[in-house]
BALUM-123219 format. One record per residue (C-alpha): residue number from 1; residue in three letters; x, y, z. Coordinates in nm, 2 decimals, always signed. Layout:
BEGIN
+------+--------+--------+--------+--------+
: tigu : tormar :      x :      y :      z :
+------+--------+--------+--------+--------+
:  NUM :    ALA :      X :      Y :      Z :
...
+------+--------+--------+--------+--------+
END
This chain:
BEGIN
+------+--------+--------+--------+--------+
: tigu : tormar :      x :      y :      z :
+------+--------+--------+--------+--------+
:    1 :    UNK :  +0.00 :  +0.00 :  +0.00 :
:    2 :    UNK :  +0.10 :  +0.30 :  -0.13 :
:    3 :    UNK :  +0.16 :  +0.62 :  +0.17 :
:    4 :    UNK :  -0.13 :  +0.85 :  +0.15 :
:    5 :    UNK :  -0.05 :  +1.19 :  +0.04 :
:    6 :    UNK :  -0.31 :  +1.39 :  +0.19 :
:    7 :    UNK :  -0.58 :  +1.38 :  +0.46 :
:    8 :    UNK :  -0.90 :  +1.13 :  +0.35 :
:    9 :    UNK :  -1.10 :  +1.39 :  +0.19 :
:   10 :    UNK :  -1.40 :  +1.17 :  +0.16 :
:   11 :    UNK :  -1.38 :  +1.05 :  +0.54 :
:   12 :    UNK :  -1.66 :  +1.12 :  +0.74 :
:   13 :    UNK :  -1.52 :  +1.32 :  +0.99 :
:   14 :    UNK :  -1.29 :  +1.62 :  +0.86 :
:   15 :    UNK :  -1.13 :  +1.91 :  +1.13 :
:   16 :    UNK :  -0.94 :  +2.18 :  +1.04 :
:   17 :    UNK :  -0.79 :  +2.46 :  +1.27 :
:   18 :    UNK :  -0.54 :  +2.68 :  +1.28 :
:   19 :    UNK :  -0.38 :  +2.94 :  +1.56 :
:   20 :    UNK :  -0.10 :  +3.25 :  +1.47 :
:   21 :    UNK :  +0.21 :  +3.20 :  +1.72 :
:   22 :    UNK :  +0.47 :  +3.49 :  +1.77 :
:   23 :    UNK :  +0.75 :  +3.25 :  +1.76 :
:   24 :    UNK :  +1.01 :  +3.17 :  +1.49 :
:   25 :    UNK :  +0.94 :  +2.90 :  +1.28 :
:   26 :    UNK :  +1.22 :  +2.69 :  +1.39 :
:   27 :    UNK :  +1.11 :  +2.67 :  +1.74 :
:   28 :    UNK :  +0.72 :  +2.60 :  +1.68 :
:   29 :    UNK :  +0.90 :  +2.33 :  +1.40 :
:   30 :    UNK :  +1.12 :  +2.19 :  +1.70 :
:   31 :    UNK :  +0.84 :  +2.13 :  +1.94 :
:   32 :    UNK :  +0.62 :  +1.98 :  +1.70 :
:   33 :    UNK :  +0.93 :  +1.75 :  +1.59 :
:   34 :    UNK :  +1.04 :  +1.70 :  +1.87 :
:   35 :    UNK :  +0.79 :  +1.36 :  +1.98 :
:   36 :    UNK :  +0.98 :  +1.26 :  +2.27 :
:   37 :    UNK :  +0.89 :  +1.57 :  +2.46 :
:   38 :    UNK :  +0.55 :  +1.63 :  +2.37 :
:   39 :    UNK :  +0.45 :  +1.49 :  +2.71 :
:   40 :    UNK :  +0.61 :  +1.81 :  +2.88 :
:   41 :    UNK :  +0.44 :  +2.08 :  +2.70 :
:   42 :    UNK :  +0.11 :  +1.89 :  +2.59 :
:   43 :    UNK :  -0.10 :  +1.80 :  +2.84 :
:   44 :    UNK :  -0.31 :  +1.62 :  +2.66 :
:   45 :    UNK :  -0.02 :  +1.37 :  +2.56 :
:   46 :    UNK :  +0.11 :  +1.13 :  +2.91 :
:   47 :    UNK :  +0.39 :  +0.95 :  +2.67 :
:   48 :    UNK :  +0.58 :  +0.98 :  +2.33 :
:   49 :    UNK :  +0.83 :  +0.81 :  +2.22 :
:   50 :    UNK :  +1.01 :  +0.84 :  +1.84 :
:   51 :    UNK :  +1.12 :  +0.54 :  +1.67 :
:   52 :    UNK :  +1.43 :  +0.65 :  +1.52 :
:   53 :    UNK :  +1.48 :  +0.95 :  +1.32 :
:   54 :    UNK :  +1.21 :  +1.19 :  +1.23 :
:   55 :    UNK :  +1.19 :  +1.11 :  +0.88 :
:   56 :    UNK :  +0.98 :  +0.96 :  +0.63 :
:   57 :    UNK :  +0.88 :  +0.59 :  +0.75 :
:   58 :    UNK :  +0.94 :  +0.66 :  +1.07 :
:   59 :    UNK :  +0.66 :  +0.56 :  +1.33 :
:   60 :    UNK :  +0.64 :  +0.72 :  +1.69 :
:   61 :    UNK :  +0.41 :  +0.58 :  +1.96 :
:   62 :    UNK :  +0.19 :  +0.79 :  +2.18 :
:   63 :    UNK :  -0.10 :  +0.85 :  +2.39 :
:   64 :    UNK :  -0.34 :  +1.11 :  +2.45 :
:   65 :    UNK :  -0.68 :  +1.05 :  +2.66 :
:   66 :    UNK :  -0.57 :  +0.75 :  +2.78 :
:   67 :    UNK :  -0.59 :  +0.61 :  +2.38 :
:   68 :    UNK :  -0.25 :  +0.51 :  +2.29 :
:   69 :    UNK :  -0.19 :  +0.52 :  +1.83 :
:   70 :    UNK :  +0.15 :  +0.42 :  +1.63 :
:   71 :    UNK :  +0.14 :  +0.71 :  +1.36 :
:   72 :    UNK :  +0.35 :  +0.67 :  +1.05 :
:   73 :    UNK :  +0.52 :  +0.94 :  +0.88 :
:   74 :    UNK :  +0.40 :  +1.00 :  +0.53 :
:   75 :    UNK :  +0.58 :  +1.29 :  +0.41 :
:   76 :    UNK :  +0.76 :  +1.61 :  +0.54 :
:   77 :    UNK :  +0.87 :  +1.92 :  +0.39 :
:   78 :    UNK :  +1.12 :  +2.12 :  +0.64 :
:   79 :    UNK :  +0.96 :  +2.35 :  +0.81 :
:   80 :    UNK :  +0.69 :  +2.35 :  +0.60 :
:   81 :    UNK :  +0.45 :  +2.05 :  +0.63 :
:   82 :    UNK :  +0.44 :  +1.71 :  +0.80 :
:   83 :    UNK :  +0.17 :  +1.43 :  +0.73 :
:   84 :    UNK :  +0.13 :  +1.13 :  +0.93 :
:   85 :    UNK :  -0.13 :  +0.90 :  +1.04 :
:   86 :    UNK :  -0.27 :  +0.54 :  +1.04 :
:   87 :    UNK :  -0.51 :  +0.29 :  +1.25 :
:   88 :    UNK :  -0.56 :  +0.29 :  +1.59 :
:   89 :    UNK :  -0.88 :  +0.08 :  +1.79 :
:   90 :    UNK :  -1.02 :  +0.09 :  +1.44 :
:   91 :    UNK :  -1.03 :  +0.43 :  +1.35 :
:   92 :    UNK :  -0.77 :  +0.52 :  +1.00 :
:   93 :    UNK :  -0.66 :  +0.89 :  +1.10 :
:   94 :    UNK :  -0.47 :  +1.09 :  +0.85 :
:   95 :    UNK :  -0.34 :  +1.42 :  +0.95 :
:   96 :    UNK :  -0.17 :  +1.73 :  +0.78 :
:   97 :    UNK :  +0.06 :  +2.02 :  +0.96 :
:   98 :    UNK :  +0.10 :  +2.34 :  +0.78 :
:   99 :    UNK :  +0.36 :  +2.61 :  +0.93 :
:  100 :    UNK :  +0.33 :  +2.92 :  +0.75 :
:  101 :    UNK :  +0.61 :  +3.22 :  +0.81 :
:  102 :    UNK :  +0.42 :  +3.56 :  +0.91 :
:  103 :    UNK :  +0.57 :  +3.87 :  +1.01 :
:  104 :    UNK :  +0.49 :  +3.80 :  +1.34 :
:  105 :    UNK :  +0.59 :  +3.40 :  +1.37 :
:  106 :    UNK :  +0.43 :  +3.14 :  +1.20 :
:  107 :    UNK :  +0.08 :  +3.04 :  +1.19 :
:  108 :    UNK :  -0.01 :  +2.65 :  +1.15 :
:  109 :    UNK :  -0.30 :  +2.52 :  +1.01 :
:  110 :    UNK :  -0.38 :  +2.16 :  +1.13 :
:  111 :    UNK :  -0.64 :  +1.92 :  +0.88 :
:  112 :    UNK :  -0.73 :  +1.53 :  +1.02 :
:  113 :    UNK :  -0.97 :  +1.30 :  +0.87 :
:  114 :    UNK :  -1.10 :  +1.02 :  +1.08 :
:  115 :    UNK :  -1.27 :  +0.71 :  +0.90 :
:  116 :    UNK :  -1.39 :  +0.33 :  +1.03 :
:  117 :    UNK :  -1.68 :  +0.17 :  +1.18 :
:  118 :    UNK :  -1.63 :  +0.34 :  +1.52 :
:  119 :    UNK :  -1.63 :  +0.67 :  +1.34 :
:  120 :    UNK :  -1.92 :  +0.60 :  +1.15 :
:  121 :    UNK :  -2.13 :  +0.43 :  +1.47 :
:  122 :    UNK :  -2.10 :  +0.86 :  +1.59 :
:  123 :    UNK :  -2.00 :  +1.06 :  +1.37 :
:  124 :    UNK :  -2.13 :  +1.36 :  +1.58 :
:  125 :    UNK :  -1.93 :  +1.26 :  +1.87 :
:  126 :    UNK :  -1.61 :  +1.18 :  +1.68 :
:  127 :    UNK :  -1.62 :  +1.54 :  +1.51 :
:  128 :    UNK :  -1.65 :  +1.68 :  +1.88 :
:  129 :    UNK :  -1.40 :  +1.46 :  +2.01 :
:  130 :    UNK :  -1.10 :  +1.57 :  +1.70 :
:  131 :    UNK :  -1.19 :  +1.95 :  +1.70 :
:  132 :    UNK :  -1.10 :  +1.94 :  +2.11 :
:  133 :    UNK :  -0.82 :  +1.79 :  +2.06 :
:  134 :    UNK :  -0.69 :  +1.97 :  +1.77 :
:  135 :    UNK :  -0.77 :  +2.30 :  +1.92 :
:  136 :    UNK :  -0.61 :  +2.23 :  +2.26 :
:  137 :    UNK :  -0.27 :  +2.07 :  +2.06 :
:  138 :    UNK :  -0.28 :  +2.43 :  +1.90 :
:  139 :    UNK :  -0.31 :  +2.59 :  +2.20 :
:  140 :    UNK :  -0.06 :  +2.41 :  +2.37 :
:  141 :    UNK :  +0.19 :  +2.45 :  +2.10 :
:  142 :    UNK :  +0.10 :  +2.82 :  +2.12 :
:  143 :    UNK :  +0.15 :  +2.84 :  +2.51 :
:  144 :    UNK :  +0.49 :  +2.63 :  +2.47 :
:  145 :    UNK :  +0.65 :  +2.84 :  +2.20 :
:  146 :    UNK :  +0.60 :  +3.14 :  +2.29 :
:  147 :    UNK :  +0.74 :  +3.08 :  +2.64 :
:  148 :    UNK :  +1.03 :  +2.95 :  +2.49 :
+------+--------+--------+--------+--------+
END
């Protein structure tokens, strides 16, 4: 199987956010890179761990809420754009990272699709459950680089 190369546009559960930071670039890319420290900036996240290098193929294990997911990493563009995803308790989760330079930092703009039978058994509840949790990694990221 091929490595997706964007979210699951026809899943049926789509979020997208986004939040400005007034921090460089390179430090918001750092943090969000940076998986084995997640757990001390996001509170949402209790473990991280990176297996290997953060690259392309790479997988890093995690959990948030108590619901712990091995992500792949699909593709990367430096400072730019990350994509990673896959199954977890039978929900496929594909999800895109934009950083875009501003005069005042970066602003990044976050898009996940959720798909499976859990998803589609409440789809309601699943589209509450990814908007909170992208909203509060945004905030977090927010909080964390600009006390850097």
């Amino acid at each position: 199987m091929n490595n997706p190369t964007d979210v699951d546009r026809t899943a049926p559960v789509i979020a997208r956010h986004s939040i400005s930071i007034a921090a460089p670039v390179a430090t918001v890319w750092a943090l969000h890179t940076g998986v084995n420290a997640w757990a001390s900036w996001n509170t949402d996240i209790t473990e991280a761990h990176l297996n290997g290098p953060f690259e392309v193929s790479s997988t890093f294990d995690w959990t948030s809420h108590n619901f712990p997911v091995t992500s792949v990493i699909y593709a990367i563009e430096p400072q730019h754009r990350i994509l990673w995803g896959g199954p977890a308790s039978g929900i496929t989760g594909i999800h895109e990272w934009l950083f875009d330079e501003t005069p005042e930092g970066v602003t990044i703009t976050t898009t996940e699709s959720f798909a499976g039978a859990p998803v589609e058994a409440d789809v309601a509840g699943m589209q509450t459950t990814l908007d909170g949790s992208l909203t509060s990694w945004l905030s977090e990221i927010k909080r964390a680089a600009e006390n850097a």
